[in-house]
C-alpha positions as CSV (number, residue, x, y, z in Angstrom):
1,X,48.0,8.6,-47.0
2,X,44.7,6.9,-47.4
3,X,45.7,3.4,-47.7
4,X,48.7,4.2,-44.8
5,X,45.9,5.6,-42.7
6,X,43.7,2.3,-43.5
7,X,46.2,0.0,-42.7
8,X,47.4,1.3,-39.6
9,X,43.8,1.1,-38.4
10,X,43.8,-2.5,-39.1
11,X,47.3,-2.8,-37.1
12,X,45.5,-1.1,-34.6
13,X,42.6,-3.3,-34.2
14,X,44.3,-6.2,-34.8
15,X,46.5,-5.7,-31.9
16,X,43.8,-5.1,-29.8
17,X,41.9,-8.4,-30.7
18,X,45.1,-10.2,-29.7
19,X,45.2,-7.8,-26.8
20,X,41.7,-9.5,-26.0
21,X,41.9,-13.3,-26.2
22,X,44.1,-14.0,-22.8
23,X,41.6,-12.1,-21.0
24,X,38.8,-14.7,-22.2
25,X,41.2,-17.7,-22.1
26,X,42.2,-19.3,-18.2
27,X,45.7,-19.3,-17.4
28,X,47.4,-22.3,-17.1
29,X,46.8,-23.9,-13.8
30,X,48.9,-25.8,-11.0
31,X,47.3,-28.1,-9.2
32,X,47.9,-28.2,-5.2
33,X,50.1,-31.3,-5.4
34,X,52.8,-29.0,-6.9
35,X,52.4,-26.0,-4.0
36,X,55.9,-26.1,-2.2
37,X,56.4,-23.5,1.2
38,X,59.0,-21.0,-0.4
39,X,57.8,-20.2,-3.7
40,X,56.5,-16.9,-4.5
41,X,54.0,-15.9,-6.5
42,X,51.8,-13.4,-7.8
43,X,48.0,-11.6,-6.6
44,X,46.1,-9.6,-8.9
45,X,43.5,-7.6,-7.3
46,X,41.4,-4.2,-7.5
47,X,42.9,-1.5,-4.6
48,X,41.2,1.8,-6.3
49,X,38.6,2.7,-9.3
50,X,39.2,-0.6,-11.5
51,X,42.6,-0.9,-11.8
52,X,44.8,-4.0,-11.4
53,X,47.7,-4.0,-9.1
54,X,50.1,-6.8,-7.8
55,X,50.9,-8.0,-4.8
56,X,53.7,-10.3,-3.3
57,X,52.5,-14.2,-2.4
58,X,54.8,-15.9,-0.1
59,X,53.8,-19.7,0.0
60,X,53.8,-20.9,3.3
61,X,52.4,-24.7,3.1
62,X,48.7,-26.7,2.3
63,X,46.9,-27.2,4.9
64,X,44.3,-30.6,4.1
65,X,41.6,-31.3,6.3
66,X,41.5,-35.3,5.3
67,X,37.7,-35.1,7.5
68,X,36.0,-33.5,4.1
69,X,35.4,-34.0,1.1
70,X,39.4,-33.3,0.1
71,X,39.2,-30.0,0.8
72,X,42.6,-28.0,0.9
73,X,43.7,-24.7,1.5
74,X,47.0,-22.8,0.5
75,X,48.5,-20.9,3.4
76,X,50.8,-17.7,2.9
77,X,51.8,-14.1,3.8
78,X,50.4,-11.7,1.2
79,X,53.1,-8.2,0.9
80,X,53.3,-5.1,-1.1
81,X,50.5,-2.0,-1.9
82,X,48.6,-1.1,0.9
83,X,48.7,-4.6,2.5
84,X,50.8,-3.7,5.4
85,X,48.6,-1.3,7.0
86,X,45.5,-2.8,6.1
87,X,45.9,-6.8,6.4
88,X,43.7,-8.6,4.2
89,X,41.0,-6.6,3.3
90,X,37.5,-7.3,3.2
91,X,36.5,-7.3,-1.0
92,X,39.9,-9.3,-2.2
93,X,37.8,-12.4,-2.2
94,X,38.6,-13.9,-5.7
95,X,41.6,-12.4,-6.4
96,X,44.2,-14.7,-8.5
97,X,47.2,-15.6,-7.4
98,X,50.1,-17.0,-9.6
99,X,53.1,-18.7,-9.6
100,X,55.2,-18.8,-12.3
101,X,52.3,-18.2,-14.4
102,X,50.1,-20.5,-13.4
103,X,47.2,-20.0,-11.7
104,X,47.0,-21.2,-8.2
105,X,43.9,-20.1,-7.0
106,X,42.3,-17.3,-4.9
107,X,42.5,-15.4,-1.4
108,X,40.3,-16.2,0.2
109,X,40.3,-17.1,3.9
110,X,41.9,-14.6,6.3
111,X,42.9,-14.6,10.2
112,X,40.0,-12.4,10.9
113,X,39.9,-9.3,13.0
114,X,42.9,-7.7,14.8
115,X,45.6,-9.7,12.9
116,X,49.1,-8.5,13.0
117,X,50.1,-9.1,9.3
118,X,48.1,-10.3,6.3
119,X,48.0,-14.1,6.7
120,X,45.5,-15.4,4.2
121,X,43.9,-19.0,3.1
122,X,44.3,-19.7,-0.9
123,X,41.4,-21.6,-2.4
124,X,43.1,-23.8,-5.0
125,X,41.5,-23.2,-8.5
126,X,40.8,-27.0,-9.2
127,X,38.4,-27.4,-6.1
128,X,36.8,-24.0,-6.9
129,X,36.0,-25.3,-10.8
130,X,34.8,-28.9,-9.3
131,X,32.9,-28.0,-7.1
132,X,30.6,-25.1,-9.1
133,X,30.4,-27.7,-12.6
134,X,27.0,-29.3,-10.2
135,X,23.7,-28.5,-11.1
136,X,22.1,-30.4,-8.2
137,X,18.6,-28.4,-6.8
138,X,19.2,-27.2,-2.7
139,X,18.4,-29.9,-0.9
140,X,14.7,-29.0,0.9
141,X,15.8,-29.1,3.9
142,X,17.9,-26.0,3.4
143,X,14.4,-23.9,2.4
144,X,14.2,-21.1,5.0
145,X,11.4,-20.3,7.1
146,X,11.4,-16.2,6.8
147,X,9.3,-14.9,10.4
148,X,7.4,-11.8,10.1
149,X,7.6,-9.2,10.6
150,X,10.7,-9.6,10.0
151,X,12.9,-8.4,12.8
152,X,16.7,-7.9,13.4
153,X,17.1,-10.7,15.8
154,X,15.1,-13.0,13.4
155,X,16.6,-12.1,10.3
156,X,20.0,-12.8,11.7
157,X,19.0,-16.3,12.8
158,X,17.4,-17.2,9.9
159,X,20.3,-16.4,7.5
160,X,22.6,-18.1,10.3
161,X,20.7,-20.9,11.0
162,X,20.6,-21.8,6.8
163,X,23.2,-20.4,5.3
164,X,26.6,-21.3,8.4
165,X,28.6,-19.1,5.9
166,X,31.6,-17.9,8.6
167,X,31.9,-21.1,10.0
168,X,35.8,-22.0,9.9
169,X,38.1,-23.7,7.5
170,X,38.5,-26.6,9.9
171,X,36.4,-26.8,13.5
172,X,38.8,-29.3,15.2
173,X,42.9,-29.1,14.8
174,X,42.9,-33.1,14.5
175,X,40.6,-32.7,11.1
176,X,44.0,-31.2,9.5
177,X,46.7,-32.2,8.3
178,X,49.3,-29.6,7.5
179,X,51.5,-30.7,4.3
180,X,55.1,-29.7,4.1
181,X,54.4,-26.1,5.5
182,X,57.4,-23.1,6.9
183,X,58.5,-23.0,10.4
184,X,55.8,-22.5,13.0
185,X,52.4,-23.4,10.9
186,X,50.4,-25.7,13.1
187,X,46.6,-27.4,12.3
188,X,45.3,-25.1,15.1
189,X,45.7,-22.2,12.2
190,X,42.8,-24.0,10.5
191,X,40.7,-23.2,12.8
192,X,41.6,-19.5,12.8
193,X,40.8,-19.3,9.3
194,X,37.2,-17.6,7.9
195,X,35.9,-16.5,4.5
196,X,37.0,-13.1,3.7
197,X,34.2,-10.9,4.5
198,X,32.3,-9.5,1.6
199,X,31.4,-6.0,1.5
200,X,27.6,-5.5,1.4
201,X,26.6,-2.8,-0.6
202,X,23.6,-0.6,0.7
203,X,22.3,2.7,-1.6
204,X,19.2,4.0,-0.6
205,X,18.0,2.9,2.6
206,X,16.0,4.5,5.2
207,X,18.4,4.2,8.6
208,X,16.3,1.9,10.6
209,X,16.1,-0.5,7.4
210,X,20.0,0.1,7.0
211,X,20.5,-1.1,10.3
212,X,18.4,-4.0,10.5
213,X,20.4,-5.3,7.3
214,X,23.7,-4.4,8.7
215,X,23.4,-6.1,11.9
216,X,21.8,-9.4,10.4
217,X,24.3,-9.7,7.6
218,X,27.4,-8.5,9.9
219,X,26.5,-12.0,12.1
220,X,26.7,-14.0,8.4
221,X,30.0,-12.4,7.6
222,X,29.2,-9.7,5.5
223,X,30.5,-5.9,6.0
224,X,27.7,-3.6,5.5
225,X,28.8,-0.3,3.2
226,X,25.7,1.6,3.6
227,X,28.2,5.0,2.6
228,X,29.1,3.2,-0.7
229,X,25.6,3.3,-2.3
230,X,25.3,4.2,-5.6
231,X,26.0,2.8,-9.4
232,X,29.3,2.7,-10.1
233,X,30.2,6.0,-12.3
234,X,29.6,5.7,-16.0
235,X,33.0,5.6,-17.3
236,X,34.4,3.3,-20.1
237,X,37.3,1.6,-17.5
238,X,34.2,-0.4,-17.1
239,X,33.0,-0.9,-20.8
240,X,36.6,-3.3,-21.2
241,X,36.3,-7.1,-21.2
242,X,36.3,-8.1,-17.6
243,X,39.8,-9.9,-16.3
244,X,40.7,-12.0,-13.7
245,X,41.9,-9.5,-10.8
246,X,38.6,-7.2,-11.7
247,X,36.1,-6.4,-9.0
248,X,32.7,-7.9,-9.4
249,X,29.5,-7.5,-7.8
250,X,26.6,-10.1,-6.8
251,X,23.4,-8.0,-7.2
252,X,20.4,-8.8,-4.6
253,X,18.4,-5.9,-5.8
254,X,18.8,-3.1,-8.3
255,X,16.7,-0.4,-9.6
256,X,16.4,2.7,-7.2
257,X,17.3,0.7,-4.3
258,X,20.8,-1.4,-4.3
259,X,21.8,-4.4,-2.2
260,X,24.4,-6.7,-3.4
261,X,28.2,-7.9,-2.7
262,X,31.1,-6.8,-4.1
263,X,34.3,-9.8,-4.6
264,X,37.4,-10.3,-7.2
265,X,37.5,-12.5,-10.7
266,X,39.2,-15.7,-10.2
267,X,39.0,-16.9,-13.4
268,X,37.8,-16.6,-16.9
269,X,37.5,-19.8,-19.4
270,X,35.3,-18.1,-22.3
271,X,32.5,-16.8,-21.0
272,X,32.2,-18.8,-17.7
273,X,33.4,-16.7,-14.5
274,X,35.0,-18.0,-11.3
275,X,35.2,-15.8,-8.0
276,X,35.1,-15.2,-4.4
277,X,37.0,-19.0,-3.5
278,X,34.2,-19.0,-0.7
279,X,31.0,-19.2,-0.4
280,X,28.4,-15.8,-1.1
281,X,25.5,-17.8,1.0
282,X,26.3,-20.9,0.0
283,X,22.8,-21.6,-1.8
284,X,23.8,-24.0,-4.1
285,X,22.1,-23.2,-7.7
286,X,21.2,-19.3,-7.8
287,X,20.4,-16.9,-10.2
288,X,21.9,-13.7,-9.2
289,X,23.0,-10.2,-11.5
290,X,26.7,-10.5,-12.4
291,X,27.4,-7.3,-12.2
292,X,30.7,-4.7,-12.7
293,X,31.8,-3.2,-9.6
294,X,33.7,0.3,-8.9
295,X,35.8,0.6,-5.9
296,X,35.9,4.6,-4.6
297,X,38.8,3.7,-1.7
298,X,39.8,1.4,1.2
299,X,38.6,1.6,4.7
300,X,41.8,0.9,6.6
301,X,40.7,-0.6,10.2
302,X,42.5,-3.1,12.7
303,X,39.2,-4.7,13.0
304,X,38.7,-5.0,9.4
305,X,39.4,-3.1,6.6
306,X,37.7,-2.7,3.8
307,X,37.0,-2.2,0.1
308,X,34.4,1.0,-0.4
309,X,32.9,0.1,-3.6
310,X,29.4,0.6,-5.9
311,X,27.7,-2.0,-8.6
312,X,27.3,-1.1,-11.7
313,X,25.8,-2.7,-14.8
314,X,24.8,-6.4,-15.3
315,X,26.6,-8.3,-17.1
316,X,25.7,-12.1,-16.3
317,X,24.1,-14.5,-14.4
318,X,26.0,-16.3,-10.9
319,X,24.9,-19.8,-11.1
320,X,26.4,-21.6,-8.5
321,X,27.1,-20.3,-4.8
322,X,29.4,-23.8,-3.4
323,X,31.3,-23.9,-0.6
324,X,35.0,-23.3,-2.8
325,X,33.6,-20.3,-4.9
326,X,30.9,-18.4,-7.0
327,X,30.5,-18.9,-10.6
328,X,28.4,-17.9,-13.5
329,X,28.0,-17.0,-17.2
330,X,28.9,-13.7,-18.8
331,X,25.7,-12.5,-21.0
332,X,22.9,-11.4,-20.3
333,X,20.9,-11.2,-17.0
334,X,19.0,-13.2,-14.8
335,X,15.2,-13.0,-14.7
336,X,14.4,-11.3,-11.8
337,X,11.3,-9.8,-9.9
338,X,10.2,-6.8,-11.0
339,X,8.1,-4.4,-8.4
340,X,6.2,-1.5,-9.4
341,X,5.4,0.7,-6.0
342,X,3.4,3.8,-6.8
343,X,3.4,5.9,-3.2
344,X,0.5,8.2,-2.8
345,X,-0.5,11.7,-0.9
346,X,-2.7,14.1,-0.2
347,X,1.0,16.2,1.1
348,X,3.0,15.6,-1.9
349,X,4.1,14.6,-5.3
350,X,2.6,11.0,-6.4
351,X,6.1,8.9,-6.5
352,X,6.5,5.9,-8.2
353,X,9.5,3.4,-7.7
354,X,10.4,0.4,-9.4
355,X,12.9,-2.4,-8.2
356,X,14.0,-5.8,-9.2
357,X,14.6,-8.6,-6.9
358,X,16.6,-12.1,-7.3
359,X,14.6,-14.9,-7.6
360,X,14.8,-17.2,-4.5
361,X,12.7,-18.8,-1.5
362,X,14.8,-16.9,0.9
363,X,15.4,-13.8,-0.3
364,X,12.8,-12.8,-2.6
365,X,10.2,-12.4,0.1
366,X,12.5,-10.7,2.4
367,X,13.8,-8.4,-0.1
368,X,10.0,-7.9,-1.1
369,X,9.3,-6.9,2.9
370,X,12.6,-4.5,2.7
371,X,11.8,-2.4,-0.5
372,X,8.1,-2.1,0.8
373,X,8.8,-1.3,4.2
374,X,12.0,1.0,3.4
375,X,9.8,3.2,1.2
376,X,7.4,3.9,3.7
377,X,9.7,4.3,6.3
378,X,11.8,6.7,4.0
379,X,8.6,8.9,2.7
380,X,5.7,8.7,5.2
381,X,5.6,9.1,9.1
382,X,5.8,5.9,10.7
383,X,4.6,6.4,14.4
384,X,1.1,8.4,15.5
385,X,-1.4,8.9,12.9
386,X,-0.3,7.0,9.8
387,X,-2.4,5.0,7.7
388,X,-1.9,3.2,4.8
389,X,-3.7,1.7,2.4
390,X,-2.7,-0.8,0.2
391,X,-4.2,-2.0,-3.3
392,X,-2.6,-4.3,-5.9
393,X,-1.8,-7.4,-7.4
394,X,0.9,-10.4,-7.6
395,X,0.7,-12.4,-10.9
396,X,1.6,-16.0,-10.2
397,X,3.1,-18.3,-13.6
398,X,-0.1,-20.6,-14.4
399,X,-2.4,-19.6,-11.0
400,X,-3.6,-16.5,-11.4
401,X,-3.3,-13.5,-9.4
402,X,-3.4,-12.7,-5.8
403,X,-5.4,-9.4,-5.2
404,X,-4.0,-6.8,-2.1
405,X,-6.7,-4.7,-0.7
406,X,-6.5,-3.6,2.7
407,X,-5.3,-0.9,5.3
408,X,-2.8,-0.6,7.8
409,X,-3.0,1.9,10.9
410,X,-2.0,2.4,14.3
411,X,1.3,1.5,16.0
412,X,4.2,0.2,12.9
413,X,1.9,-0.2,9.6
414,X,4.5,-0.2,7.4
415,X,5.6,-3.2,8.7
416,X,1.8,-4.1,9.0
417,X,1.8,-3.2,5.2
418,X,5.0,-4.9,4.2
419,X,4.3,-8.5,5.6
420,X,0.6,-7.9,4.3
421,X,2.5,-8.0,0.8
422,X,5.3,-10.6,1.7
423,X,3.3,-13.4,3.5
424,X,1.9,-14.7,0.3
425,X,5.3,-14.7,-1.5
426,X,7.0,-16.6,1.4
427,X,4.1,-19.1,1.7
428,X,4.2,-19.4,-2.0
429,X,7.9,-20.2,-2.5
430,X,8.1,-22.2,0.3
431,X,5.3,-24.6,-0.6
432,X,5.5,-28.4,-1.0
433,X,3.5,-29.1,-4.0
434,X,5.3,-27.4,-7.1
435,X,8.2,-25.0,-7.9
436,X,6.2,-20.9,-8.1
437,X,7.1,-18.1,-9.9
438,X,6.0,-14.9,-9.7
439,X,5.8,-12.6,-13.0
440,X,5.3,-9.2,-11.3
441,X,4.6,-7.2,-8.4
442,X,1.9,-3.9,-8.9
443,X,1.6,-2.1,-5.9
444,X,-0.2,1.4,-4.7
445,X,-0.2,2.8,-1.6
446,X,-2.3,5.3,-0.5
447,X,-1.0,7.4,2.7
448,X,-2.7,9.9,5.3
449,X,-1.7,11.5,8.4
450,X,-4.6,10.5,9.9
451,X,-6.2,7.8,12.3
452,X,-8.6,5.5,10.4
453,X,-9.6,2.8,12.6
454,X,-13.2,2.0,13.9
455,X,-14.3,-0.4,16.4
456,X,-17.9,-2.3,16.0
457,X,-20.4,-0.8,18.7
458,X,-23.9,-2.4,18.0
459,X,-25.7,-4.9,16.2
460,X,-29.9,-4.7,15.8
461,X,-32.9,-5.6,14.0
462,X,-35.7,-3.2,13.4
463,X,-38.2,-6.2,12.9
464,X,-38.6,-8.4,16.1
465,X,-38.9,-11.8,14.3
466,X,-37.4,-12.8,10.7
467,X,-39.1,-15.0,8.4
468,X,-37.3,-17.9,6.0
469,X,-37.9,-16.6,2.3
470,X,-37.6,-13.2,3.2
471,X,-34.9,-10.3,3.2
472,X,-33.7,-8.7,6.8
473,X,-32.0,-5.4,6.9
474,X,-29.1,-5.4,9.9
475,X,-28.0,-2.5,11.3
476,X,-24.4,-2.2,11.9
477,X,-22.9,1.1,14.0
478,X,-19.4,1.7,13.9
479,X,-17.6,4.6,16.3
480,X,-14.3,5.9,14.6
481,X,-11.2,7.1,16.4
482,X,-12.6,10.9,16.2
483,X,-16.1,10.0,18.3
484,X,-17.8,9.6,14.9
485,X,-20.9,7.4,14.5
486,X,-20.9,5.4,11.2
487,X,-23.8,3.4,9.8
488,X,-24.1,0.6,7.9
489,X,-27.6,-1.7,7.0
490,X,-26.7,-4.9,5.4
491,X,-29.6,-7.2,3.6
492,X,-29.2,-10.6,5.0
493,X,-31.4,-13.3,3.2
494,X,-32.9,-15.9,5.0
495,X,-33.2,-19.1,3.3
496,X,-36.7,-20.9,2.5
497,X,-34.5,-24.0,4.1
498,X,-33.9,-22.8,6.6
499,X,-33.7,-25.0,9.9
500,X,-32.5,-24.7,13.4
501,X,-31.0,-22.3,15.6
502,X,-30.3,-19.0,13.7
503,X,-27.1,-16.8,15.0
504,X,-25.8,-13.6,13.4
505,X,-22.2,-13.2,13.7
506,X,-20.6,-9.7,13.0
507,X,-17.1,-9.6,13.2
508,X,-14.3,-8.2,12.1
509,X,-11.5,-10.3,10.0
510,X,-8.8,-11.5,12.6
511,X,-12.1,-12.4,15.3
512,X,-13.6,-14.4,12.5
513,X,-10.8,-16.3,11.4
514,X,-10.5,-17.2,15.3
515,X,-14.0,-18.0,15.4
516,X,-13.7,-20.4,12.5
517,X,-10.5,-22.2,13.8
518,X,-12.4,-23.1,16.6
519,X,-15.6,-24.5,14.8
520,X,-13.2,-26.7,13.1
521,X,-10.9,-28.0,15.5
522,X,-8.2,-27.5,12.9
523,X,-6.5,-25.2,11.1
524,X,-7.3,-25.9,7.4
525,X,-4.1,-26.9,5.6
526,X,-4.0,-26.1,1.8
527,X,-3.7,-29.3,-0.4
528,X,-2.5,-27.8,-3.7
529,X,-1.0,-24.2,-5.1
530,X,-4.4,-23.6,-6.4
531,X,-5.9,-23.8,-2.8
532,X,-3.0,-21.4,-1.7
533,X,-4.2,-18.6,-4.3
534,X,-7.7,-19.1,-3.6
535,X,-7.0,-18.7,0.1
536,X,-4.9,-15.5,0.1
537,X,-7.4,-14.0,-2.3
538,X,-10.6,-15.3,0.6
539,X,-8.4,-13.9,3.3
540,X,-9.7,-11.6,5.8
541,X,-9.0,-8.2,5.4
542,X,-8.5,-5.6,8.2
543,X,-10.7,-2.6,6.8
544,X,-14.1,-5.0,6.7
545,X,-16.8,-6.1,8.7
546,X,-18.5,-9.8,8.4
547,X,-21.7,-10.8,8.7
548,X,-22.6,-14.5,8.8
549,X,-25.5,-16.3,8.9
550,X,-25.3,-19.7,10.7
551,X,-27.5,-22.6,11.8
552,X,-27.0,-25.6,13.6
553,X,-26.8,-28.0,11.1
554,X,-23.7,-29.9,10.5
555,X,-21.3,-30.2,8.1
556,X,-17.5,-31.5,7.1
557,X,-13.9,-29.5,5.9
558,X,-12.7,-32.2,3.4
559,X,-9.0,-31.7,2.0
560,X,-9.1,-28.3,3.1
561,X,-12.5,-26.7,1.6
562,X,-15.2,-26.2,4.0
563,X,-18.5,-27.9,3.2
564,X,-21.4,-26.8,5.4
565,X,-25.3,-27.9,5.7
566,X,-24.7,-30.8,4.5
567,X,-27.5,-34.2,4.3
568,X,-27.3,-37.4,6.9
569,X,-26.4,-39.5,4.3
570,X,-23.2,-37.5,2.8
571,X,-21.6,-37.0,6.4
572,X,-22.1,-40.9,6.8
573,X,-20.5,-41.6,3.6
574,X,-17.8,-39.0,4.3
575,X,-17.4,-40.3,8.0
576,X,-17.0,-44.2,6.4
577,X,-13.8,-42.8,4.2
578,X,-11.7,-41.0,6.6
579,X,-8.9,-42.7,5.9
580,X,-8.9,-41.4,2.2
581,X,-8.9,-37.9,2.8
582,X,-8.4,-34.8,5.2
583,X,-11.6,-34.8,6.5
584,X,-12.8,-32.8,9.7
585,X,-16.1,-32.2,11.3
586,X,-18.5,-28.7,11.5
587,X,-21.0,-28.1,14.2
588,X,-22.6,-25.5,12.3
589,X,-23.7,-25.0,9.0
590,X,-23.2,-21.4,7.2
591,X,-26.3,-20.1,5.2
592,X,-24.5,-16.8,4.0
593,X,-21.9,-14.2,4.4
594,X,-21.5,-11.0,3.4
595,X,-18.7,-8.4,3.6
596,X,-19.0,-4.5,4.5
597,X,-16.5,-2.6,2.9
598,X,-15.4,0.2,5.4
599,X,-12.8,3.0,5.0
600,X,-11.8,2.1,8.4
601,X,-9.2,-0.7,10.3
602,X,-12.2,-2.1,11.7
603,X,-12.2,-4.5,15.2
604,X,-15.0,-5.6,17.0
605,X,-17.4,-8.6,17.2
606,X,-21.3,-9.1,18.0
607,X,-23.4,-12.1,17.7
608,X,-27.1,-11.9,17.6
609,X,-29.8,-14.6,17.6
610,X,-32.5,-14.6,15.3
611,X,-36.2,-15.1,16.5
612,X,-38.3,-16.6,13.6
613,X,-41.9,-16.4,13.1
């Protein structure tokens, strides 16, 4: 019984190694020069929880718009499950389709909304495999310029602007020509034809973030399924080798927030994946979570119906996002951003969250903006009395850190807070001089129900004259929100040097930086990544006050660092070389600065002259 029982285990396994190789070896394939209208094939696709059912594929024609780059697309009628009542639903993306065993390609285009029977656009598999083999950068002209605060209407014409996703399969009838096609299929049906829309998975956002994302996405042909949140249920359907027909998910963030898209497997050629037969944003090289998708029901709707599904676990990297399909690598993960968030107050539990973002110049800064600016919106009262402030850091590969310190009151600071934290990121990413990665994200923010803002009332001396050598103490009073007076004394040091015209300027951050643009004609433009850090980390912060001491001496900002006080004979030698650097011109010179930390959103601005002896 022993050896019987031994040996039918090996049967056993055996069998189901066999069982496993055509799921990680590609069908055969047909090529579109073999499509003829009549045939019939098969679909393969994911209606309910993960398993595969069949539909009917009635071939219909090609359709060939000769005005690209040989791009084709099989036409037909798709029949059987619940395809009659729901049309081509939003999530079959990717799905296979065969004829006589070979593999065709996948759904993917559809009539849009309102259609009166499931007409869909079939992605041939060779164009799909061509087209994702390049490992060509994104052109720089594609980077994206990301506004903030970010807003609904800007967010939407940002993504449309970059990424023309739903444009149509063909924009002009006389860019097609329709092969041997059935009865009644015209070139003006090219232009009918979109991507499928992808369902856009949303767990875990406040409703005002939720919103935002569904109406900006919605306009870049995505269907928002904020009621599908969630992982996808720990059950071993979805510990099996994936197969072509399987839904899978593109993950934009994961951890306890979730964003991504859910689509179909094309194709599987040993560990390489083929899906979606359109675009997901069209980036070009990504680096996106492959992940395992669970679909909980359809969403019939004449409009558009629907696939209602969750992500689940990573398995693999998406590569390429081309205008034919998605691809990627089964194995492990991409590296992604990781955010540590630790949400603090005095009227609750200390929370900490953590999330992980996909690495890109677009979306890792907006992402950044939405996890920040959902938790604060989901946790702490946005409007009235709300302050926040915010400490932490962002460590940049090979440059250091940038250091957050600052507070954010009044009308919105969340979204105050949140672009405080993305503005670096986005300027980072987007640079010109070299590619920037960042390592991590450490964030803490400290909440109050409270007003904490001040506004700068007066600025004295208690001695009438100063002298150069010697130390001054400078009052500064503050009034708070509550009718509070607040008083700060601040040594200033007079230099033994120094000459001219002395001025005290107290100001906060925003009127200083104003201040400065104007002494320098210019705005001063960063020359390296290095500069870029340094700047952020100099930046002015909201909850200080500055005191600078100036003369009238000149000086020069040369390739973006001011240079004050400086001799006769260095601005004549600086003024002779213009042409070999950035070089701009100072009418004053600054003789020191010094910043007054304050526990309030300060504003205010004073300027004082000095009297010496």
């Amino acid at each position: 019984m022993h050896v019987k029982g031994v040996a039918r285990a090996v049967l056993t396994l055996s069998l189901a190694l066999v069982a496993l190789l055509p799921l990680r070896a590609a069908a055969p394939l047909m090529p579109v020069s073999e499509i003829k209208p009549g045939m019939v094939g098969v679909g393969r696709t994911v209606f309910s929880g993960s398993t595969l059912e069949e539909f009917t594929v009635h071939i219909l024609g090609v359709l060939e718009n000769v005005m690209g780059p040989s791009r084709n697309l099989i036409l037909a009628r798709l029949e059987g499950g619940p395809l009659e009542k729901t049309g081509v639903i939003a999530g079959m993306s990717g799905s296979p389709v065969y004829v006589d065993g070979r593999l065709i390609g996948a759904v993917s285009y559809s009539l849009g909304a309102f259609s009166r029977e499931p007409i869909a656009g079939i992605t041939p598999i060779e164009e799909m495999i061509d087209a994702t083999r390049t490992t060509s950068r994104r052109a720089p002209g594609q980077q994206a310029e990301l506004t903030l605060p970010v807003s609904t209407a800007s967010l939407a014409s940002t993504l449309q602007e970059v990424f023309a996703r739903t444009a149509p399969f063909a924009q002009s009838p006389a860019d097609v020509r329709v092969a041997a096609t059935a009865p009644g299929v015209t070139p003006d049906l090219a232009t009918m034809l979109r991507p499928i829309s992808t369902p856009l998975v949303m767990s875990g956002f406040h409703g005002e973030v939720a919103s935002m994302i569904a109406t900006a996405f919605s306009a870049s042909g995505f269907t928002p399924m904020a009621a599908g949140g969630g992982t996808a249920p720990d059950t071993p359907e979805l510990d099996r080798p994936l197969r072509p027909g399987d839904a899978i998910g593109v993950g934009l963030i994961t951890g306890d927030l979730s964003l991504g898209g859910t689509g179909t497997v094309t194709a599987i050629e040993g560990n390489r994946v083929y899906a979606f037969g359109h675009p997901f944003y069209n980036l070009g090289p990504t680096s996106f979570p492959m992940t395992r998708a669970w679909i909980h029901t359809l969403l019939p709707s004449l409009m558009n119906s629907s696939k209602l599904g969750s992500l689940g676990r990573i398995i693999g990297t998406f590569e390429q996002d081309r205008a034919t399909a998605i691809a990627g690598t089964l194995g492990a993960g991409p590296s992604m951003l990781p955010i540590r968030l630790v949400l603090d107050t005095d009227r609750g539990p200390r929370r900490e969250f953590r999330f992980s973002v996909v690495r890109d110049q677009l979306f890792t800064p907006l992402l950044t903006y939405l996890t920040v600016v959902n938790t604060l919106k989901s946790y702490e009262r946005e409007f009235g009395t709300a302050s926040f402030v915010v400490t932490g850091r962002a460590r940049v590969a090979r440059h250091g850190e940038i250091a957050f310190e600052d507070i954010f009151t009044g009308e919105s600071p969340s979204v105050g807070a949140a672009s405080y934290i993305a503005g670096p990121i986005t300027f980072l990413l987007k640079n010109e001089f070299e590619p920037v990665e960042i390592d991590e994200l450490d964030l803490t923010i400290v909440s109050s129900e409270e007003p904490r803002t001040a506004v700068l009332e007066r600025v004295w001396l208690d001695t009438p004259t100063v002298r150069p050598g010697r130390t001054v103490p400078v009052k500064l009073l503050m009034r708070t929100s509550r009718g509070e007076d607040v008083l700060h004394t601040v040594p200033v040091d007079i230099p033994v040097n120094a000459t001219g015209t002395l001025t005290l300027i107290v100001a906060d951050g925003a009127r200083l930086a104003q201040i400065e643009q104007r002494e320098t004609r210019q705005t001063q433009q960063a020359q390296n990544v290095a500069q870029i850090v340094k700047a952020f980390n100099k930046a002015r912060k909201n909850n200080r006050l500055y005191v600078r001491l100036v003369s009238s001496g000149p000086g020069a900002v040369v390739s973006g660092e001011a240079l004050s006080a400086l001799p006769p004979s260095v601005l004549a030698v600086l003024d002779a070389d213009r042409h070999g650097a950035s070089i701009g011109t100072l009418r004053s010179a600054t003789l020191g600065e010094w910043a007054v930390p304050t526990d309030y959103a300060v504003s205010g601005a004073r300027f004082l002259s000095l009297p010496r002896r």
